[in-house]
Biopython code that builds the backbone (N, CA, C, O; Angstrom):
import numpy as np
from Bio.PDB.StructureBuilder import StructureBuilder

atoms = [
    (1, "UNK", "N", (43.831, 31.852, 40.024)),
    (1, "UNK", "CA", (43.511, 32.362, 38.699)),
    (1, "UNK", "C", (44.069, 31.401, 37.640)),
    (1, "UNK", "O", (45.161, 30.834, 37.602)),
    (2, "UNK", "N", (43.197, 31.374, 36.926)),
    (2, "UNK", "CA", (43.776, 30.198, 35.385)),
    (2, "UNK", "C", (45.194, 30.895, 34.279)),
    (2, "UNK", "O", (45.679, 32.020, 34.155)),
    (3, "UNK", "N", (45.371, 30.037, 33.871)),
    (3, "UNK", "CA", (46.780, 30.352, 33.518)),
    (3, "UNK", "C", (46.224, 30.331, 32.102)),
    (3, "UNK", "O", (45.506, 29.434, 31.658)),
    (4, "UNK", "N", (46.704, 31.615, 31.314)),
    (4, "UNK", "CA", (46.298, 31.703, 30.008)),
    (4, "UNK", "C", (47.017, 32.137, 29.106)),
    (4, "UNK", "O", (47.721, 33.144, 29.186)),
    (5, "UNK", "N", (46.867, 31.172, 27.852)),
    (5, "UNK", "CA", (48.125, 31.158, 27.129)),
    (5, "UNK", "C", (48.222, 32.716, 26.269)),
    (5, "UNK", "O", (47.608, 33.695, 26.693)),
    (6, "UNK", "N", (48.906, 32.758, 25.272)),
    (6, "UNK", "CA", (49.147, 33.971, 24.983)),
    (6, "UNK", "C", (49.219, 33.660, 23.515)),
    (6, "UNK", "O", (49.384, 32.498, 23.144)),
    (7, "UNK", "N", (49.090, 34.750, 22.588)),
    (7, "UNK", "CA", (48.969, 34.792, 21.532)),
    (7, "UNK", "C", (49.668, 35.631, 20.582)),
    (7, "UNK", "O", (49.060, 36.577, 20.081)),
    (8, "UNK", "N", (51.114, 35.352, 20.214)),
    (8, "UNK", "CA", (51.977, 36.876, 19.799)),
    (8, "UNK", "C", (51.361, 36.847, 18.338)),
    (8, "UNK", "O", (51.006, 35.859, 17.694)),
    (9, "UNK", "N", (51.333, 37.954, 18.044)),
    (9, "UNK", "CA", (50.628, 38.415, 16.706)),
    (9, "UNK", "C", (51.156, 39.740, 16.611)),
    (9, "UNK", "O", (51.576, 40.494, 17.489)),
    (10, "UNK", "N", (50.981, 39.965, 14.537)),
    (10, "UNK", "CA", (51.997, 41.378, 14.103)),
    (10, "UNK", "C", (50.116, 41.971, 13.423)),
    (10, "UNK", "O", (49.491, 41.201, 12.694)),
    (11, "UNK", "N", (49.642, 43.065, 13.742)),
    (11, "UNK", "CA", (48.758, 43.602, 13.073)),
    (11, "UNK", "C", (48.573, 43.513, 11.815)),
    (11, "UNK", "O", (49.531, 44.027, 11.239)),
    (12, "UNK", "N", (47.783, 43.098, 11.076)),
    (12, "UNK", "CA", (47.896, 42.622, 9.833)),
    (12, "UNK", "C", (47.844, 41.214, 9.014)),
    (12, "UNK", "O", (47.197, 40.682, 8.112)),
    (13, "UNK", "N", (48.576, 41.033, 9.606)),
    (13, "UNK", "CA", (48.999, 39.072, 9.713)),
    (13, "UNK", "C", (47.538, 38.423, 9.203)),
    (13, "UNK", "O", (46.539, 38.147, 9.867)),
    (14, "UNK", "N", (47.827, 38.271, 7.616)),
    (14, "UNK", "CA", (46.254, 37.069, 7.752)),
    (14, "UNK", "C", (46.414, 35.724, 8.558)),
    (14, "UNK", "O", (45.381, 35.241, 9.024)),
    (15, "UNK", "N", (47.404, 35.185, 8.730)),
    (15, "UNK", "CA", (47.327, 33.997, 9.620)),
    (15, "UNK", "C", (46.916, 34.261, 11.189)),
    (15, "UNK", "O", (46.144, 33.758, 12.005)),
    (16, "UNK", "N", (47.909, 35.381, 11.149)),
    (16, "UNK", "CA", (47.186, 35.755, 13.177)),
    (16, "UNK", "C", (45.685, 35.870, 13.243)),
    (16, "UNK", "O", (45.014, 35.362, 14.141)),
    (17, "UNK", "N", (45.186, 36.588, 12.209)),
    (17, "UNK", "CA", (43.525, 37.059, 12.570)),
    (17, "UNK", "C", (42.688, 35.255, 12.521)),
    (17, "UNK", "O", (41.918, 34.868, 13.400)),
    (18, "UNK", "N", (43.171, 34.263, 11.071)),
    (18, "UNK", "CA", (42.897, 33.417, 11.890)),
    (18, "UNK", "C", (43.021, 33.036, 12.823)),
    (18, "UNK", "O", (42.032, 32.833, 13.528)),
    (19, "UNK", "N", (44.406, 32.736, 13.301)),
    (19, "UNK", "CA", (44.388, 31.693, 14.943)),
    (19, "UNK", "C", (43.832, 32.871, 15.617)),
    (19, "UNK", "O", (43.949, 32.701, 16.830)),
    (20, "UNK", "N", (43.405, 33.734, 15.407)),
    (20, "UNK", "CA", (42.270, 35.114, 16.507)),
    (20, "UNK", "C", (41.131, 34.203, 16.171)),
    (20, "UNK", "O", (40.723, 33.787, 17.255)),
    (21, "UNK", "N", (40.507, 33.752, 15.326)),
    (21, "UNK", "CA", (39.142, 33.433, 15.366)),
    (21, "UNK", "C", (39.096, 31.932, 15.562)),
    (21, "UNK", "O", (38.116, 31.546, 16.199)),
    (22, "UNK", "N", (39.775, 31.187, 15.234)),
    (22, "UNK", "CA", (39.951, 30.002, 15.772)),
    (22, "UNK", "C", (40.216, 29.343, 17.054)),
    (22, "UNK", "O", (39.923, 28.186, 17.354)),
    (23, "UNK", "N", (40.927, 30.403, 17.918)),
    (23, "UNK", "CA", (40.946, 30.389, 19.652)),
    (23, "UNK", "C", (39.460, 30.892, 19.973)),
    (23, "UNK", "O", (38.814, 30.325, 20.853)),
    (24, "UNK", "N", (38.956, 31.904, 19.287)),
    (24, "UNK", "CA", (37.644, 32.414, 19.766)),
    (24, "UNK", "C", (36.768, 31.101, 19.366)),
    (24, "UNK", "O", (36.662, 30.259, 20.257)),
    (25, "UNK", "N", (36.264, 30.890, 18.387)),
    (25, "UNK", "CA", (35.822, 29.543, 17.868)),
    (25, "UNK", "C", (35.740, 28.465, 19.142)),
    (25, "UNK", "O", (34.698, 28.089, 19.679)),
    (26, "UNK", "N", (36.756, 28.164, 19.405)),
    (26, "UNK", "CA", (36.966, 26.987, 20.404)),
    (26, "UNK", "C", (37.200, 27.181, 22.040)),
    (26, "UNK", "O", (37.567, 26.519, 23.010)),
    (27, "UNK", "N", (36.740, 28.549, 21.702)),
    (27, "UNK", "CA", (36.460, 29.444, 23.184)),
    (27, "UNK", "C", (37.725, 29.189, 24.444)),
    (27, "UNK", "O", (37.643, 28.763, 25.595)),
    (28, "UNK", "N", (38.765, 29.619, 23.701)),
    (28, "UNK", "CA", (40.288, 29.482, 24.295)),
    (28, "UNK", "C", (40.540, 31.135, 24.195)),
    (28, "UNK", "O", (40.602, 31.942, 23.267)),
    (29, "UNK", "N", (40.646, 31.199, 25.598)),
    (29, "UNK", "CA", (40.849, 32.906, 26.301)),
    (29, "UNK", "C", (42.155, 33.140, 25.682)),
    (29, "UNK", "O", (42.408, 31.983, 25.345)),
    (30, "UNK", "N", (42.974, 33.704, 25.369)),
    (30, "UNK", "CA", (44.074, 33.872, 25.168)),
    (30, "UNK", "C", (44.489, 35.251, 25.326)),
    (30, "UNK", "O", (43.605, 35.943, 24.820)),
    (31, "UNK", "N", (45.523, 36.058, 25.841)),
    (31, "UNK", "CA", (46.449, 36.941, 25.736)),
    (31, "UNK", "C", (46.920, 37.247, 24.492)),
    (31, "UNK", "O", (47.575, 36.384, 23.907)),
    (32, "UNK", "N", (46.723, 38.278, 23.980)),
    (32, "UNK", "CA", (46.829, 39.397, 22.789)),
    (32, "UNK", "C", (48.083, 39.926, 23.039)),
    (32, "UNK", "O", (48.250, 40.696, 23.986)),
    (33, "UNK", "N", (49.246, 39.509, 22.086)),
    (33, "UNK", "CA", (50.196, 40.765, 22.022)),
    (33, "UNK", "C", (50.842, 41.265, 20.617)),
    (33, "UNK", "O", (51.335, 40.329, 19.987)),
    (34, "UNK", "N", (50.913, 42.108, 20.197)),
    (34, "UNK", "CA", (51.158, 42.640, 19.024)),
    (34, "UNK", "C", (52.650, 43.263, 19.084)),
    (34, "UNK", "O", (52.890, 44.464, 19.210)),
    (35, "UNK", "N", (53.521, 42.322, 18.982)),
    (35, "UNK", "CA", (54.967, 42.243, 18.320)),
    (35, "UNK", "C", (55.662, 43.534, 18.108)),
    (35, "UNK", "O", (56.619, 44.102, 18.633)),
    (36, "UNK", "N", (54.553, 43.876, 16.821)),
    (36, "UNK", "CA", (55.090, 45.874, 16.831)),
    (36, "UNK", "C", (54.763, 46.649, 17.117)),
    (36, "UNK", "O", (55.284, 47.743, 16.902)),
    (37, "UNK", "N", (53.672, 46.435, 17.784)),
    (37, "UNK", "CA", (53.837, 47.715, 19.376)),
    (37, "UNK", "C", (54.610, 47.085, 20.776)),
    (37, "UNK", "O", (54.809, 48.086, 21.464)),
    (38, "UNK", "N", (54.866, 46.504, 21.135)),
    (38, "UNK", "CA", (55.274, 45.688, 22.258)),
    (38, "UNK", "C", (56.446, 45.110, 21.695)),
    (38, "UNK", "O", (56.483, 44.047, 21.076)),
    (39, "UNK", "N", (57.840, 46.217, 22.058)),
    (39, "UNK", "CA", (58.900, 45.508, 21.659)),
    (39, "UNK", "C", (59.564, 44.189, 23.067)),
    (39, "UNK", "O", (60.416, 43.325, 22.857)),
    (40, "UNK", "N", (58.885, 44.430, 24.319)),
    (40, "UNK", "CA", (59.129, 43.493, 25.144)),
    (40, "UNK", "C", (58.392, 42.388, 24.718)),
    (40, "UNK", "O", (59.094, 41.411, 24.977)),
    (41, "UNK", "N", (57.302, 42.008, 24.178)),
    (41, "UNK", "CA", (56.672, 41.286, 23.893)),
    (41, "UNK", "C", (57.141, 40.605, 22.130)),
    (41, "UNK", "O", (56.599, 39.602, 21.667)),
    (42, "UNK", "N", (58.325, 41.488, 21.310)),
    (42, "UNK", "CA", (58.559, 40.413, 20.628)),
    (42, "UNK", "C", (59.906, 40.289, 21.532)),
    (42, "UNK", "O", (60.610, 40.193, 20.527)),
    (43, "UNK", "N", (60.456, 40.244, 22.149)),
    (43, "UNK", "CA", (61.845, 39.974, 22.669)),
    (43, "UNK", "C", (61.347, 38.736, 23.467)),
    (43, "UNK", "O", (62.034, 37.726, 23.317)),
    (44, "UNK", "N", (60.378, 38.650, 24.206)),
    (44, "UNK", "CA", (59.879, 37.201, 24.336)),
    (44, "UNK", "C", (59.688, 35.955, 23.593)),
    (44, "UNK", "O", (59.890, 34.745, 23.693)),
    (45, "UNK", "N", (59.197, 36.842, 22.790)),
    (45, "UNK", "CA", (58.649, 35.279, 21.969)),
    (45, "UNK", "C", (59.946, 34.988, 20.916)),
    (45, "UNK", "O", (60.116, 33.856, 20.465)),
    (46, "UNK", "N", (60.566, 35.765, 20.675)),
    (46, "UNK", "CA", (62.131, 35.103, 20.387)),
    (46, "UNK", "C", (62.740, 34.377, 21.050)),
    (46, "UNK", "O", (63.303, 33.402, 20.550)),
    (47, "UNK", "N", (62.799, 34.657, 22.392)),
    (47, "UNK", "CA", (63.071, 34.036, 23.392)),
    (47, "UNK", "C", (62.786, 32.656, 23.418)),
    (47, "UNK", "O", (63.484, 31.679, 23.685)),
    (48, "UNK", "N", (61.393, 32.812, 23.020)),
    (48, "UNK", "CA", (60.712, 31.096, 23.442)),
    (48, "UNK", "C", (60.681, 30.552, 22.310)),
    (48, "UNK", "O", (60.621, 29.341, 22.099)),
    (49, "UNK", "N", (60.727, 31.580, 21.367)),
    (49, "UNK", "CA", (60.628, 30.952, 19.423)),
    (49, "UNK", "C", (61.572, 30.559, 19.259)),
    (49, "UNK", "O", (61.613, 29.361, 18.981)),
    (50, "UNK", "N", (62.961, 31.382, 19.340)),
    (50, "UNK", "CA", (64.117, 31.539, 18.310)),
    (50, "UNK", "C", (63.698, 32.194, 17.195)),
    (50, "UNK", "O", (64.579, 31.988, 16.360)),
    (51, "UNK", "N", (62.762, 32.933, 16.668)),
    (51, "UNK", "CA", (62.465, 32.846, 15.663)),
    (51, "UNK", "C", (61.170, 34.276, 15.680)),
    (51, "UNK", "O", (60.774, 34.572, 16.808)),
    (52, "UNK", "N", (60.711, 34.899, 14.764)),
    (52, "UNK", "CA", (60.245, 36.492, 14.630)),
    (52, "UNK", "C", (59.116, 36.421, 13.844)),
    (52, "UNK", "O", (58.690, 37.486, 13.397)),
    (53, "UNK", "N", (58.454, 35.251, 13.538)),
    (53, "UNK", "CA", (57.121, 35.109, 13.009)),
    (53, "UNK", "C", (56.247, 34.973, 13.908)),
    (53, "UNK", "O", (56.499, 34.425, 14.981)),
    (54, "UNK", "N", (54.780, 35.582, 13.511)),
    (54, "UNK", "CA", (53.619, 35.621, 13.756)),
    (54, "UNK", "C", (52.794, 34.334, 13.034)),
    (54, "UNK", "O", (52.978, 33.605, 12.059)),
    (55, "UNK", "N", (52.199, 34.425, 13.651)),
    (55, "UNK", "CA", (51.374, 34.050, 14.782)),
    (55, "UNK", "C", (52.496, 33.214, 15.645)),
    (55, "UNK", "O", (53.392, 32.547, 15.129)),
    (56, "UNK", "N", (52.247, 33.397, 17.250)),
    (56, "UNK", "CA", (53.440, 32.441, 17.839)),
    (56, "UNK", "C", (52.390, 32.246, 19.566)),
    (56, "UNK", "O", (52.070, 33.133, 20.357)),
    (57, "UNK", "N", (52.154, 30.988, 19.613)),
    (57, "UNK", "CA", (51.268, 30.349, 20.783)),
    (57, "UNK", "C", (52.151, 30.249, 21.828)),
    (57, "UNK", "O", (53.328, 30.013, 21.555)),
    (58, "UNK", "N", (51.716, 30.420, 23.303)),
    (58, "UNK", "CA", (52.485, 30.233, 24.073)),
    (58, "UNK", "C", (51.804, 29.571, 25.147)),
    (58, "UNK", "O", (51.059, 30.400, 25.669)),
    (59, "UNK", "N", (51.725, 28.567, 25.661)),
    (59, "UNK", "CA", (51.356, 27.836, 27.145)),
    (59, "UNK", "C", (52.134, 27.106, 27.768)),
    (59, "UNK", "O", (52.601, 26.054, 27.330)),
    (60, "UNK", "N", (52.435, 27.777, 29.275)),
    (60, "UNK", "CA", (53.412, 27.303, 29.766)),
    (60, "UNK", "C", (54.494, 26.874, 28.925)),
    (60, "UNK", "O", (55.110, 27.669, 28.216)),
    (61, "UNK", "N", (54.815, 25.321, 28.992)),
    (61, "UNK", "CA", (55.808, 24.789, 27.749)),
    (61, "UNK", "C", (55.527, 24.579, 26.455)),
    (61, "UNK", "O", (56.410, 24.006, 25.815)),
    (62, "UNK", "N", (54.842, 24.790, 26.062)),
    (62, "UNK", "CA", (54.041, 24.454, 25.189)),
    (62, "UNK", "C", (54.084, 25.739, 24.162)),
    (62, "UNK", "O", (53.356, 26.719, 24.323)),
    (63, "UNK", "N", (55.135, 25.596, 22.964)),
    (63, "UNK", "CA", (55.329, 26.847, 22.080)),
    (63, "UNK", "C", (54.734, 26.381, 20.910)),
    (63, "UNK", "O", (54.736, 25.169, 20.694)),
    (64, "UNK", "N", (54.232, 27.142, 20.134)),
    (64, "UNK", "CA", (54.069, 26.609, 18.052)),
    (64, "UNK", "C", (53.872, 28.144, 17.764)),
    (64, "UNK", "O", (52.987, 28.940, 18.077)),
    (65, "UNK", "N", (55.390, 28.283, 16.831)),
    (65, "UNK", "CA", (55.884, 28.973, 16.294)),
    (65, "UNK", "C", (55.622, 29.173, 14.635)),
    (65, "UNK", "O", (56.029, 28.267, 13.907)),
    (66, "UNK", "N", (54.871, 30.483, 13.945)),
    (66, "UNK", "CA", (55.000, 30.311, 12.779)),
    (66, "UNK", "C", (54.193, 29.552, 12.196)),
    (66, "UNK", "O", (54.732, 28.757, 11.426)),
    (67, "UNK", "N", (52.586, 29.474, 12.312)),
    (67, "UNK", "CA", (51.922, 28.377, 11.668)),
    (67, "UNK", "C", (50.696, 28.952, 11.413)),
    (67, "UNK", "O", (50.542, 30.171, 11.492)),
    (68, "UNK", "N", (49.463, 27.897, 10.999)),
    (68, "UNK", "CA", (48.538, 27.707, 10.300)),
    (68, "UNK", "C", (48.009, 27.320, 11.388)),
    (68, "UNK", "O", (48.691, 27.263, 12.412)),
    (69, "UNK", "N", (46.655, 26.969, 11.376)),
    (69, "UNK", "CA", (45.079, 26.630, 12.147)),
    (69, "UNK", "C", (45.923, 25.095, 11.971)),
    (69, "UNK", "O", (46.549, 24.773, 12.981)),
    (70, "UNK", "N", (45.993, 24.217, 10.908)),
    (70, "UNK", "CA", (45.775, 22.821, 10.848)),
    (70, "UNK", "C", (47.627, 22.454, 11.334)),
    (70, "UNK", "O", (47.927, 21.327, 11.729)),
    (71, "UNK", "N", (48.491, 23.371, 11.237)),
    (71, "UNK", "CA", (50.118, 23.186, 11.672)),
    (71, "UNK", "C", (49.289, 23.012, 13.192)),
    (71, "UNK", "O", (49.416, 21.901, 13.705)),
    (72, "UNK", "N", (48.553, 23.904, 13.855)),
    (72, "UNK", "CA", (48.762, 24.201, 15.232)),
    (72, "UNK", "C", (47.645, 22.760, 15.895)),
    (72, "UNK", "O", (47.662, 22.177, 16.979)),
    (73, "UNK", "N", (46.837, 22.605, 14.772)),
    (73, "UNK", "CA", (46.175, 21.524, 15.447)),
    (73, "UNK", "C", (47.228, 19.810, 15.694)),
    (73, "UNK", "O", (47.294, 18.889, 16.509)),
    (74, "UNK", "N", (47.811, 20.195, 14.521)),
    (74, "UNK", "CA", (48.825, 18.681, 14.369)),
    (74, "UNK", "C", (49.423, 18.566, 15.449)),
    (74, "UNK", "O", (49.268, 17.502, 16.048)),
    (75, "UNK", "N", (50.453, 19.800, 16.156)),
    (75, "UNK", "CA", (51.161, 19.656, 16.685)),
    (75, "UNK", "C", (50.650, 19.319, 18.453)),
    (75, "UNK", "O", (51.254, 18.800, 19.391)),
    (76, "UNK", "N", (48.897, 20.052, 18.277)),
    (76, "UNK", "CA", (48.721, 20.104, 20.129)),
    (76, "UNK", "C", (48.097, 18.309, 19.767)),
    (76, "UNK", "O", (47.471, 17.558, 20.515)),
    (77, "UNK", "N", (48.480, 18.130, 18.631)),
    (77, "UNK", "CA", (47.799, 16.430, 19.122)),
    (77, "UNK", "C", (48.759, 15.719, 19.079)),
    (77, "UNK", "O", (48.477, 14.601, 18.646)),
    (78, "UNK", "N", (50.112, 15.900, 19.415)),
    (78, "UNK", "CA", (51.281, 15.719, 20.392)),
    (78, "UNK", "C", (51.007, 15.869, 21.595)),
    (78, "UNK", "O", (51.798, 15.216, 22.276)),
    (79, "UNK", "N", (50.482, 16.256, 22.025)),
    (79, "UNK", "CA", (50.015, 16.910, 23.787)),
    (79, "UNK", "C", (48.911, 17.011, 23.700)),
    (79, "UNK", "O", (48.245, 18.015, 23.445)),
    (80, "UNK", "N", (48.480, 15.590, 23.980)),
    (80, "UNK", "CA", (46.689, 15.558, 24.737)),
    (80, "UNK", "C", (47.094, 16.501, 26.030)),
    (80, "UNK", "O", (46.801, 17.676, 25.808)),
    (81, "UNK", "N", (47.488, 16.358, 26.880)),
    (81, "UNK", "CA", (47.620, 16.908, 28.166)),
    (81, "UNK", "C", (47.234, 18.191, 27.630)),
    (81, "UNK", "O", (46.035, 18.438, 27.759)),
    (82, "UNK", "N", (47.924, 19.056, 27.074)),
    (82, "UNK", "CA", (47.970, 20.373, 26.738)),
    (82, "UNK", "C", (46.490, 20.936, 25.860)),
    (82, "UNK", "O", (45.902, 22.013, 25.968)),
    (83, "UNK", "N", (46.196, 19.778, 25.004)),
    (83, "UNK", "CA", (44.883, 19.818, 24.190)),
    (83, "UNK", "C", (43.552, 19.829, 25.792)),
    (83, "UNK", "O", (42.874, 20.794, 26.144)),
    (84, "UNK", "N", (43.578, 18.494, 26.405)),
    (84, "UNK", "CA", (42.596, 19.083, 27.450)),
    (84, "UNK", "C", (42.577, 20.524, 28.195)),
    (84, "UNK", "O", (41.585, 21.248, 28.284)),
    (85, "UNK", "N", (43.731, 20.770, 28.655)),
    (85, "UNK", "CA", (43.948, 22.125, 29.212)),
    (85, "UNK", "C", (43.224, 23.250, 29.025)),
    (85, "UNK", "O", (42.667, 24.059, 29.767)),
    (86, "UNK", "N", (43.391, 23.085, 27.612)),
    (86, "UNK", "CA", (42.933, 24.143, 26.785)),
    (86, "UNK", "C", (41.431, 24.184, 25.879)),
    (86, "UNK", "O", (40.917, 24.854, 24.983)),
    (87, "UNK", "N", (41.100, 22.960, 26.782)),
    (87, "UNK", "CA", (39.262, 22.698, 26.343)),
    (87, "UNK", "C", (39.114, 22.813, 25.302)),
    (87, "UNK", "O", (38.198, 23.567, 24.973)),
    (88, "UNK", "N", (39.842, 22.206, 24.322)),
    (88, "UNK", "CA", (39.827, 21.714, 22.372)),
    (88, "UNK", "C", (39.675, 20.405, 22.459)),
    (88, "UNK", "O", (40.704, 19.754, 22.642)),
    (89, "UNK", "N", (38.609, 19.809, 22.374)),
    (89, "UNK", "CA", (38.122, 17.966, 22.332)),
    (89, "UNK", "C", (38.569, 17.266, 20.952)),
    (89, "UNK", "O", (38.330, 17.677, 19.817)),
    (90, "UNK", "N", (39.083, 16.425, 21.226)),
    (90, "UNK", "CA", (39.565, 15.234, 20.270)),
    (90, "UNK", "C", (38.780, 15.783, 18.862)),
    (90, "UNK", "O", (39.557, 16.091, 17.958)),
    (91, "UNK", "N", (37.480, 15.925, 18.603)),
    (91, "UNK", "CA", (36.396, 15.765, 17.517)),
    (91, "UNK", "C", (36.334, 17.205, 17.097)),
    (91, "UNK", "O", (35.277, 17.550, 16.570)),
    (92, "UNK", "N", (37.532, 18.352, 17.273)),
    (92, "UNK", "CA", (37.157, 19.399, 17.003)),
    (92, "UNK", "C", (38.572, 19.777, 15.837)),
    (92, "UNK", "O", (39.637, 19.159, 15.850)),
    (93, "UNK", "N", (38.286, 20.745, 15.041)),
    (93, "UNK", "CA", (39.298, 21.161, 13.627)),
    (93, "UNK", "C", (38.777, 22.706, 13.131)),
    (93, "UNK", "O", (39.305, 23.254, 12.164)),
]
sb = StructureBuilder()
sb.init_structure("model")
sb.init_model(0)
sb.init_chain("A")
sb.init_seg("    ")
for serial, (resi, resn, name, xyz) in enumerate(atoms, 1):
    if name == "N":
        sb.init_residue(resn, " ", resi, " ")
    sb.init_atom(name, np.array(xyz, "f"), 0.0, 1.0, " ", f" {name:<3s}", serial, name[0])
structure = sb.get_structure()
């Protein structure tokens, strides 16, 4: 089974509903978890954050904490590896 990243998000969040349509957009499956219903699920992503903001990406090693569509693109183009993975091509924004 494919390994799929996850997506912590707080209901509400105009930034989460983007990176919601921007993973859909670029047809990246992702795992839904909503922070304040799922208090195990923010105790994680603190975990992997340090930190209690939404929107918060998770693959394998691969964390971005606290951002924007164009924060999250900057950073996975640090990690081609991680950018193929996740079937987002060089020519895409």
């Amino acid at each position: 089974m494919k390994e799929r990243p996850i997506l912590y998000i707080k209901a509400g969040c105009p930034w989460c509903q983007e990176a919601q349509t921007f993973f859909n957009q670029h047809g990246v499956d992702v795992d839904i978890l909503d922070v304040n219903r799922d208090k195990s699920a923010m105790n994680r992503m603190v975990e992997i954050s340090g930190q209690t903001k939404t929107p918060t990406f998770e693959f394998r090693d691969f964390i971005v904490a606290d951002f924007d569509t164009d924060e999250f693109m900057a950073e996975l183009d640090e990690f081609p590896e991680i950018r193929i993975q996740l079937g987002i091509g060089d020519d895409e924004d």
